[in-house]
N, C-alpha and C positions, 0 to 999 in steps of 0.2 A: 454292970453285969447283964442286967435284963436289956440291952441295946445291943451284947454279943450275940447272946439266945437268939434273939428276933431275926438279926442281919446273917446267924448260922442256920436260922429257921427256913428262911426265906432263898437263899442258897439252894437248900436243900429241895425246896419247892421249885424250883426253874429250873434244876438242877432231873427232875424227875419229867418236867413238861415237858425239856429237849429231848431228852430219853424216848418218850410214849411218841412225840411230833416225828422222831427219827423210826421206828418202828412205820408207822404208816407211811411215811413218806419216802424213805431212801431205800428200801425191799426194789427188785426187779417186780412185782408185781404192786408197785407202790399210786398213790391216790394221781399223784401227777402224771405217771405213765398212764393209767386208764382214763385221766381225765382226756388226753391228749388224741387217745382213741376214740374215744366219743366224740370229741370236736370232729376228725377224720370223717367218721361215720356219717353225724348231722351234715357236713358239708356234701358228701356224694349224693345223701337223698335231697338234698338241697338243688342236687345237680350244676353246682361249683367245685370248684378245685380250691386250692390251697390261696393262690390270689385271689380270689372272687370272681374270676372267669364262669361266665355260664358253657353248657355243651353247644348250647347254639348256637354264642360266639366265637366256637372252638372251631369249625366244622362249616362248610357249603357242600349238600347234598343236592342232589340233580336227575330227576326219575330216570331210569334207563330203559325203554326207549320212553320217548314222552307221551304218546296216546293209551297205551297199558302197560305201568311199567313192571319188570321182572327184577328188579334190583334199582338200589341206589349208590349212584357211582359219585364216588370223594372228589369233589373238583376244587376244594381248598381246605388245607388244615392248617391251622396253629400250630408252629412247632411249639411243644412244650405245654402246649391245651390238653382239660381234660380228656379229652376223646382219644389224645394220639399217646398219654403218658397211659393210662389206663386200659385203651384195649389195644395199643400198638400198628393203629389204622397207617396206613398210607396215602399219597396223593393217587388217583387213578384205582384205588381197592373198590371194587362192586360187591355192595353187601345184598344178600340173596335172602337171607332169612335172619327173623330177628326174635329173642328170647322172647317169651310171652310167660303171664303163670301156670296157662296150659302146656309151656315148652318150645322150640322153637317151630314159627311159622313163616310161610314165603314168603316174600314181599309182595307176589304179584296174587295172594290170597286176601290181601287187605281192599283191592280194588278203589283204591285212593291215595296218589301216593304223600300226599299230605301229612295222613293217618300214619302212612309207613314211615315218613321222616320223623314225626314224632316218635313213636312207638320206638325208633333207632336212639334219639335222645333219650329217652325213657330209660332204657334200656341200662345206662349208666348208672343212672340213679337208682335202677332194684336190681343191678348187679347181675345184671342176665345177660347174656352172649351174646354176639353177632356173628354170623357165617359171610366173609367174605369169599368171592375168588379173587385171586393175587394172580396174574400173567396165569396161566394154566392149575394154578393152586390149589384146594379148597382151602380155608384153616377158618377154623371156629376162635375165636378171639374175646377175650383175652386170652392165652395161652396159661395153662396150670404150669408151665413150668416160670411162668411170669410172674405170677400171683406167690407161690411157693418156693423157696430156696428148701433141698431136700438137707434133709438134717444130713449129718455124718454118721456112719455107722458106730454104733456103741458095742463094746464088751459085754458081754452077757455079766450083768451082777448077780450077786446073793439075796437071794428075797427081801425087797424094801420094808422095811416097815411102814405101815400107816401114816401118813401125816395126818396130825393133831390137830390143823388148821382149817376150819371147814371150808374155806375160801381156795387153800391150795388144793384142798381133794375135788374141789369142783375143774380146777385149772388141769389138775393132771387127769384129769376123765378125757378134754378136751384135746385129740389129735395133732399134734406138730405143737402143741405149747408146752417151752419147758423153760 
């Protein structure tokens, strides 16, 4: 009798651990899903991609013109490199200005275009813009409509109530996460 107890006991114990294990882990907003973002994230300031490609491997930049340059013209990219999946660069794209933390700056205000190539690499990794012209274009790159799929339009509902979960109220504070 005292060998059913135990082995009903012990049931019951693992029985509650998949329970709690399944709670963190199988939710849409679950330990494995956020883990997976963060790997994402470390790897862009890493300034790799998903294979371990660097942007430097990704990309051949070339000052335009070469004694002061005014931009850096793409004279090779990696298809499927970070630089091409992430800001949507092309072969021949002349990038004019590149995100800074003070915002975007010319190329030909760096006065080195060394600094400019870098700072274009850089770029990727703190998730700042680049300003290419494309054939007569301007476009600022990466495009928001690249970065964001716009949600669907919703029904107006009936006042939500609160959620209870301080982790979801943090999530729904946050624009386009649902």
């Amino acid at each position: 009798m005292r060998i059913a107890f135990g082995l009903v006991g012990l049931l019951v114990t693992v029985a509650i651990m998949v329970w709690l294990f399944s709670m963190y882990v199988g939710g849409t907003g679950g330990v494995a899903h956020q883990g997976n973002l963060a790997r994402q994230q470390a790897q862009q300031l890493a300034g790799r991609d998903d294979s371990g490609m660097t942007t430097a491997q990704s990309i051949t930049l070339v000052a335009e013109p070469a004694n002061r340059a005014t931009g850096l013209l793409v004279t090779g990219l990696v298809a499927g490199g970070p630089m091409q999946t992430h800001f949507g660069l092309m072969r021949n794209d002349l990038i004019v200005e590149i995100g800074t933390q003070g915002g975007l700056q010319r190329v030909r205000d760096f006065n080195d275009p060394e600094l400019a190539k870098a700072m274009a690499l850089e770029a990727f990794q703190r998730g700042q813009p680049l300003v290419v012209l494309r054939g007569e274009q301007r476009l600022t790159l990466p495009q928001a409509s690249a970065l964001s799929t716009p949600a669907p339009a919703a029904a107006p509902t009936p006042a939500a109530k609160p959620a209870a979960d301080p982790l979801r109220r943090q999530l729904d504070a946050i624009p386009g996460i649902r």
